[in-house]
Structures are given as structure tokens and as C-alpha cells.
TORVEX-606017 format. One record per residue: residue in three letters; y, z negated, x of N, C-alpha, C in turn. Coordinates in steps of 0.05 Angstrom, whole numbers, padded with zeros to 5 digits, always signed. Each point is the difference from the previous one (the first is absolute). Layout:
BEGIN
ALAYZXYZXYZX...
! end
This chain:
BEGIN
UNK+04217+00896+00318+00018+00022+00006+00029-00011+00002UNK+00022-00001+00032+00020-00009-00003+00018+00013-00006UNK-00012+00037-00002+00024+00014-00009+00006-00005-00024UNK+00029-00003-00021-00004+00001-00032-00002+00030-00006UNK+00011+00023+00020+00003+00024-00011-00027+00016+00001UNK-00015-00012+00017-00030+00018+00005-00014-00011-00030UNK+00002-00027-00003-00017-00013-00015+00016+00017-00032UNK+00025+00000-00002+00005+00017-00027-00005+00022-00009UNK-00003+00023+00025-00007+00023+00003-00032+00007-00007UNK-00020-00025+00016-00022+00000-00015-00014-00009-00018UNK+00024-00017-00012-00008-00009-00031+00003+00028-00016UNK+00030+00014+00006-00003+00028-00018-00025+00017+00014UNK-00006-00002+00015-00014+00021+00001-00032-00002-00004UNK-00009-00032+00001-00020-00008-00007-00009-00001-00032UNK+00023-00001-00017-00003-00004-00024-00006+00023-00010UNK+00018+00026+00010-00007+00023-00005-00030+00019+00006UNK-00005-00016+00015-00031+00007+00012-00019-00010-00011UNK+00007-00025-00007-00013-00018-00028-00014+00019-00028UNK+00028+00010-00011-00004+00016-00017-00014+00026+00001UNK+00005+00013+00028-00023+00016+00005-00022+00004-00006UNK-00010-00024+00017-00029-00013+00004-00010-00002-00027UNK+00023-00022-00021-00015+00004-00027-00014+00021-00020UNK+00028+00017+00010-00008+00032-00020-00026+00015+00010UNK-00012-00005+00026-00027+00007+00009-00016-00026-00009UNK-00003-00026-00010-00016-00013-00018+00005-00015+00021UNK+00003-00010+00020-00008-00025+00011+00015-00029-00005UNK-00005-00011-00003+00007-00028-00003+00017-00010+00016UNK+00031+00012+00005+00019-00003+00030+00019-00022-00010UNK+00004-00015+00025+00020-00026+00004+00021-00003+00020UNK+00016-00009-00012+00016+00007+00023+00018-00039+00009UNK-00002-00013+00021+00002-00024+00006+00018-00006+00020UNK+00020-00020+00008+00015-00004+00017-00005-00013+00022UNK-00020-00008-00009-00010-00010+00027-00025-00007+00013UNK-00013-00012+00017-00030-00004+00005-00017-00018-00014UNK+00019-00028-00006-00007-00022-00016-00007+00008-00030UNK+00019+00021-00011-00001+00015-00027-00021+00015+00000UNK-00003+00015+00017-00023+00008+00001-00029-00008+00000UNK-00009-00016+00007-00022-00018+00002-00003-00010-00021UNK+00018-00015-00011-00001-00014-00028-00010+00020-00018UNK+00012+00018-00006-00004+00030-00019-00033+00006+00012UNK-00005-00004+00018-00025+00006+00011-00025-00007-00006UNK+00007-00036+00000-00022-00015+00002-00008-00003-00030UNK+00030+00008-00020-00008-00002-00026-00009+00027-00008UNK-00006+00010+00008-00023+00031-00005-00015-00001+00002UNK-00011-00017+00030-00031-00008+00002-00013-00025-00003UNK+00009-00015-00025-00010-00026+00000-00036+00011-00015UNK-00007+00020-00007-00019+00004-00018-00023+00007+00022UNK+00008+00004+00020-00019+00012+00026-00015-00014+00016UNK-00029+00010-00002-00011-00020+00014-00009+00011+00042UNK+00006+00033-00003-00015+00013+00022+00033+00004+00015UNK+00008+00007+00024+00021+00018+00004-00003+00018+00030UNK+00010+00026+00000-00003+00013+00027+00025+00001+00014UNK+00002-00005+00024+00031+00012+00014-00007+00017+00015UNK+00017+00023-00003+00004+00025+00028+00019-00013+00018UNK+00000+00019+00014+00015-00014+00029+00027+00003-00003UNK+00005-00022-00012+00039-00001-00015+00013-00020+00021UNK+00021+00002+00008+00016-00020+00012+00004-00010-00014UNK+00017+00021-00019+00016-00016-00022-00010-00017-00023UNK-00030+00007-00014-00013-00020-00012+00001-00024+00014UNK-00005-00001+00023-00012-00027+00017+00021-00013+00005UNK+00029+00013-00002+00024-00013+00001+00008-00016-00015UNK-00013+00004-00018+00015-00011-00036-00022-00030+00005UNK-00017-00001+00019-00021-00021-00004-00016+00001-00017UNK-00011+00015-00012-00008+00009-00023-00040-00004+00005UNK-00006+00012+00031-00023-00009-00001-00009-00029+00007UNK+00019-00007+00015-00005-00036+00004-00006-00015-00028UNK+00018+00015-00018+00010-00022-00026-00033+00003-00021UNK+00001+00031-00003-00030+00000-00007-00023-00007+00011UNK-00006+00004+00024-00026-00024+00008-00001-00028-00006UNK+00030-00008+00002+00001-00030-00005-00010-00012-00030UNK+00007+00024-00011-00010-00003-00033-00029+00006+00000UNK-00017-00002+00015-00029+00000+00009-00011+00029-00019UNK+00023+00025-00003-00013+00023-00002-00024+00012+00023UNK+00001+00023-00003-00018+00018+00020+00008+00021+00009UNK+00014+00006+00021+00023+00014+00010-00026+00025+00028UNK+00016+00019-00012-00020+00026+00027+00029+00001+00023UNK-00006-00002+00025+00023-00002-00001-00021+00025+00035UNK+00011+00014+00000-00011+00021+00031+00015-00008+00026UNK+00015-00015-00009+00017-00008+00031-00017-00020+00012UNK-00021-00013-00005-00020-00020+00015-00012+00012+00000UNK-00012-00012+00033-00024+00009+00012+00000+00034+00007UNK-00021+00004+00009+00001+00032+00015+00007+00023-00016UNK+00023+00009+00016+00010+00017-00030-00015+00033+00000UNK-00018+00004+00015-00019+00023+00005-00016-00007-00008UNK-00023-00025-00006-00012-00007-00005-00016+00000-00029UNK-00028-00001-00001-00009+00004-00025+00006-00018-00028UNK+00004-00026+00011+00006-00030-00020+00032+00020-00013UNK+00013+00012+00022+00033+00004-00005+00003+00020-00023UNK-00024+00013+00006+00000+00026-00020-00017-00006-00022UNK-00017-00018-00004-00002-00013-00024+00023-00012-00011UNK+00017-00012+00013+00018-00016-00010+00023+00025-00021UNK+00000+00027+00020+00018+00008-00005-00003+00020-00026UNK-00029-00002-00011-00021+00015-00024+00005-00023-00022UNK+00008-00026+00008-00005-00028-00025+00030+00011-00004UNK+00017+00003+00017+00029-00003-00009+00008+00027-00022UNK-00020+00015-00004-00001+00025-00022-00017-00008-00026UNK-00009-00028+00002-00012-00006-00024+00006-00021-00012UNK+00031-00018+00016+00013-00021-00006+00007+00000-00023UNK+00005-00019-00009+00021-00011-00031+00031+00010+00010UNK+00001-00004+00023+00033+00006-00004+00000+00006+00032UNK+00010+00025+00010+00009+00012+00029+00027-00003+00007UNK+00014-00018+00016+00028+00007+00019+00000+00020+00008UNK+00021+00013+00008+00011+00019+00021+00027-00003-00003UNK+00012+00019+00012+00021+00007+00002+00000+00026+00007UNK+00031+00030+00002+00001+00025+00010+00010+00003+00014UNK-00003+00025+00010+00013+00004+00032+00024+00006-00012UNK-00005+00016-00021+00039+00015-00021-00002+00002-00034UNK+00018-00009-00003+00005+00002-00032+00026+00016-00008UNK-00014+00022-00009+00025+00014-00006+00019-00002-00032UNK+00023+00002+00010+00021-00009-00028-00022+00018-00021UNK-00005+00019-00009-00011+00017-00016-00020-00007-00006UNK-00023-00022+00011-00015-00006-00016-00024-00007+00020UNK-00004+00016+00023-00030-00002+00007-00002-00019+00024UNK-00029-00012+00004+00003-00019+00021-00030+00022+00019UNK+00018-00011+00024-00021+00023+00017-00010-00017+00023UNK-00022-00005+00008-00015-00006+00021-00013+00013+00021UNK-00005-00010+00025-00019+00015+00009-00010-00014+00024UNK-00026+00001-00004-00018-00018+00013-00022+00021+00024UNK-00011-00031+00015-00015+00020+00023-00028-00012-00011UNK-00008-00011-00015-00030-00006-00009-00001+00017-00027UNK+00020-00016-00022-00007+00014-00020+00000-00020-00026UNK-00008-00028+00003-00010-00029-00013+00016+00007-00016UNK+00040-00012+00010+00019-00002-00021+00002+00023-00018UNK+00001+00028+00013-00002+00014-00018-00011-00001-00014UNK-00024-00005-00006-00023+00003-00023-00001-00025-00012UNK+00008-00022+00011-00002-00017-00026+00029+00001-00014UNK+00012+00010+00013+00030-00008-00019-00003+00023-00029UNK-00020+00022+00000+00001+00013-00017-00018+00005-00022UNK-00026-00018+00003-00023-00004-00007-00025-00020+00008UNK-00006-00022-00011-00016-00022+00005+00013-00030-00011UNK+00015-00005+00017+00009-00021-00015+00015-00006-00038UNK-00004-00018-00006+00013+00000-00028+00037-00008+00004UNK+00004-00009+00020+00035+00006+00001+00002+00006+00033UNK+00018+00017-00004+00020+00003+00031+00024-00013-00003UNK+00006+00000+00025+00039-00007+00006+00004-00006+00024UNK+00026+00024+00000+00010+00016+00024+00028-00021+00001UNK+00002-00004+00019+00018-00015+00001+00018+00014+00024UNK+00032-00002+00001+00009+00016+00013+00024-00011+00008UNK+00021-00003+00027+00025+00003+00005+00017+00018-00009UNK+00023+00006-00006+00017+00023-00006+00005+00018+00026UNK+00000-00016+00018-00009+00018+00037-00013+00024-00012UNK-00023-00003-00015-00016+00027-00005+00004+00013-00017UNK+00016+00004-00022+00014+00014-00022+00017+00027+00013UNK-00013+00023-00005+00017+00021+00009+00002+00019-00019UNK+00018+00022+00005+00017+00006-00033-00030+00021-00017UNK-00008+00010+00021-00025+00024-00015-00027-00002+00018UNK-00014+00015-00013-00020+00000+00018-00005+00016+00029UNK+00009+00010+00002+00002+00015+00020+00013-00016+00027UNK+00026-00020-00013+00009-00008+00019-00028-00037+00006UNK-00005+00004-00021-00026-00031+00005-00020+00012+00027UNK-00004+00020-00010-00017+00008+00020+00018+00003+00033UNK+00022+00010+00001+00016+00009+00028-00009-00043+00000UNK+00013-00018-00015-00004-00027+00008-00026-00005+00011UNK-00030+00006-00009-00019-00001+00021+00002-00003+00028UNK+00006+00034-00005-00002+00012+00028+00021-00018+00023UNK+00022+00002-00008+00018-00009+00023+00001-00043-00001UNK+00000-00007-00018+00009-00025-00004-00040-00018+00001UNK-00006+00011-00024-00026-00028-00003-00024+00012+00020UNK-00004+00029+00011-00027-00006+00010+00009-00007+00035UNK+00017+00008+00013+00007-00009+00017-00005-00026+00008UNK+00017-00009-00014+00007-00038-00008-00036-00013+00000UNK-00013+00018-00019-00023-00024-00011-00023+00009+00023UNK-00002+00024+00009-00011+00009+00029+00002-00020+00024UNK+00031-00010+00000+00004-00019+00026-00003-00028-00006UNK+00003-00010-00034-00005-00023+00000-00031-00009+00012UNK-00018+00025-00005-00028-00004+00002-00012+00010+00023UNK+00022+00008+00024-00014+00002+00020-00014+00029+00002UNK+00000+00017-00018-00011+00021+00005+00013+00025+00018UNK-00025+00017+00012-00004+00015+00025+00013+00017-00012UNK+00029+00010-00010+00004+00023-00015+00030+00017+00004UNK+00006+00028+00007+00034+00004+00009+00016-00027-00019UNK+00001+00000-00022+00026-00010-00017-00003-00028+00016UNK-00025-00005+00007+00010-00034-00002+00011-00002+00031UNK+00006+00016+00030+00005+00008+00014+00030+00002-00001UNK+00006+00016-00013+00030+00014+00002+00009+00002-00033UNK-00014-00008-00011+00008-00006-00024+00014+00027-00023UNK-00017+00023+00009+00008+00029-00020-00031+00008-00004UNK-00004+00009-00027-00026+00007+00002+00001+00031+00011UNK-00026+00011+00014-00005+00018+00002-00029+00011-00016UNK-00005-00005-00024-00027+00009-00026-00016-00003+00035UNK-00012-00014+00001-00019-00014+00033-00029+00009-00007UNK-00016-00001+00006-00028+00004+00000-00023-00012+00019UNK+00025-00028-00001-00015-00014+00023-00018-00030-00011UNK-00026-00005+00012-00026-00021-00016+00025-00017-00022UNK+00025-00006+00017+00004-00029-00020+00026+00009-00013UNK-00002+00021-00009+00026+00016-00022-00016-00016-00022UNK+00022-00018-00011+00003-00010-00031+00009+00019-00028UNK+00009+00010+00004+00009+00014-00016-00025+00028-00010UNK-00016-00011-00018-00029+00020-00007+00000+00001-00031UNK+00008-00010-00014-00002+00000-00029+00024-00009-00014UNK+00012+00022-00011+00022-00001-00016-00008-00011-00031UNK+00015-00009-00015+00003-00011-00024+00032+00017-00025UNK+00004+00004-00011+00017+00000-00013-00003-00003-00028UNK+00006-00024-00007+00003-00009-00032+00016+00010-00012UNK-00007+00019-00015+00029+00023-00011+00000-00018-00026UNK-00016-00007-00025-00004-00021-00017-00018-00023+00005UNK+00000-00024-00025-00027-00010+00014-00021+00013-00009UNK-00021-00008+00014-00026+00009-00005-00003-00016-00021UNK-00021+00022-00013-00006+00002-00030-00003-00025-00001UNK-00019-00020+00010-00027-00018-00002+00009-00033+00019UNK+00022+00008+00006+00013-00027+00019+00018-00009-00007UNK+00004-00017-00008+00021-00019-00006+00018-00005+00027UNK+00022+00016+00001+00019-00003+00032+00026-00015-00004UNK+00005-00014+00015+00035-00017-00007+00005+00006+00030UNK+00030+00005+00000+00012+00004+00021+00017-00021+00000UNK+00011-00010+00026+00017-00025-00003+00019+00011+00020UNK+00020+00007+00002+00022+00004+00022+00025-00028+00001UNK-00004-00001+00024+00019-00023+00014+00029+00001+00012UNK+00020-00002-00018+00019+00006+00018+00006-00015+00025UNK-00014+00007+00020-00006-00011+00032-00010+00028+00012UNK+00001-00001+00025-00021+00016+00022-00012-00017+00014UNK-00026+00008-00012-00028-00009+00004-00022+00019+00001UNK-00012-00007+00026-00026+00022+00005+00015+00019+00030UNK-00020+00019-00005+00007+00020+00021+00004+00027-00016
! end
């Protein structure tokens, strides 16, 4: 980040979101940078022997699944091979029974909740049940003050964006406004909102003061 004033602005406001996150139970971090991040990372999952990734930029940014294969873990990872496909959707059933699931959110709101929303369904469900740890890892890009406004960030900013990174047949990824679409390749089918953590999951949130992801 070369701004100093963006980067100060989301230290306060990351830290404060920090504390949020805690008072709903989750395990929240707050880091300056990508390299800080990882480190904090890799020392969370030295105990792990399985791991799943959803379709994160921003995990994959941090290098995070390179570094773990290299450590001759066993990584689900759905971005190989046919992603319609039956091997894919096994893959994407192991990543709900992993030792430890990546993701990242589309929005994290200062108040506490992290909200997703997916067009299969995988990340949602493992980030809230299956695996023995999660962690959401996040840019301050996605920190918005409530929930209401996390959600307006969906709509106009991440499904747009993650629609066109992937090529899909859909208005937003076109002209870039959603119109709620009803068309085969609308992503946007299953909402998430982590108002606390779930009872039964161990969740850490990691926010980055960077923009990272979509």
C-alpha cells in the first residue's frame, strides 16, 4: 500500500473490526501486511495434515497453497481439472471434511459479520461446519461499516468483478451492475452470513491491511 493515509485509516478501522469479530467469538487478526500474514498463518496450521481451498484469489495470493503442497500435505483444491465435473465435486465434498478450509469474503462488516455468497454452495458449507479449523482471510478493500452496507459491497463491487474474472454469461459481468439475473450462470445462489461463529468451528479471521481479492 503506497498510500500512508489509506494504510492508517485501515489500521483504525481494521483494528476496530478486530474487536468486533472477537466479541462474536472468532479468533480475529489484524496484520500489515501479506508476508505477516502468512507467517501468522502457517503457524496455525503446522498441526494439519488435510486442507481445502474455495475459490480465493486472495488465499492463493499469500502463496499459501504452493507452500502447503510443498510440505507434502493433501490439499482439495476445485480449481483443477473439470470444474462441472464429478472428480470436482468430490473434491469440493473432501474440502467440507478437511483439517483446515481457506477462504476468504466477499464483505466484512466493521460490526462483526462476515458474509459470503456463493453459486455452488462448497465454501459456504465448509466454512461453517466440517472441517476442524477455518480461516477467512481478508483485504481491508472488504471491510464495510454494517451489514447492510457488506451486502450493497456484493452486489455492486465483488459479484460483478468475480463474474468477469471467470468469464461468466451474466448482466454484471457485461456492464458491470447487477440486475438479481436468473440467468444458467448467475453466481450468486447461496448466501452465508456469520452473525457469530458457529457453535462447532473453530474460525480465525485474518484481515490485511492491503486490497486483495475482488
Amino acid at each position: 500500500m503506497d498510500n500512508p493515509y489509506q494504510t492508517w485509516l485501515w489500521e483504525k478501522q481494521g483494528l476496530k473490526c478486530v474487536e468486533a469479530l472477537k466479541k462474536h467469538a472468532f479468533d480475529a487478526h489484524f496484520v500489515s501486511s501479506v508476508e505477516e500474514a502468512k507467517k501468522l498463518i502457517l503457524d496455525m496450521i503446522s498441526g494439519y495434515e488435510t486442507f481445502g481451498f474455495g475459490g480465493s484469489n486472495t488465499t492463493r495470493n499469500l502463496g499459501l497453497l504452493d507452500e502447503i503442497e510443498a510440505m507434502g500435505k493433501t490439499v482439495f483444491d476445485h480449481w483443477k481439472g473439470d470444474i462441472f465435473g464429478e472428480e470436482n465435486k468430490r473434491i469440493r465434498m473432501e474440502q467440507g471434511r478437511c483439517d483446515c478450509f481457506f477462504c476468504s469474503a466477499n464483505a466484512i462488516s466493521a460490526t462483526g459479520e462476515v458474509v459470503n455468497v456463493d453459486a455452488a454452495g462448497n465454501r459456504n458449507n465448509a466454512m461453517t461446519f466440517g472441517p476442524k479449523k477455518v480461516i477467512i482471510v481478508a483485504g481491508m478493500n472488504k471491510v464495510r461499516p454494517n451489514l447492510e452496507s457488506a451486502f450493497e459491497r456484493i452486489r455492486e463491487v465483488a459479484a460483478p468483478m468475480r463474474a468477469r474474472s471467470l468469464n461468466m454469461e451474466t448482466p454484471c459481468a457485461e456492464t458491470g451492475v447487477c440486475t438479481d439475473c436468473n440467468v444458467p450462470q448467475r453466481i450468486c445462489r447461496v448466501t452465508t452470513v456469520l452473525h457469530r461463529k458457529p457453535m462447532m468451528t473453530d474460525v480465525s479471521v485474518v484481515l490485511i491491511n492491503d486490497s486483495l481479492g475482488f
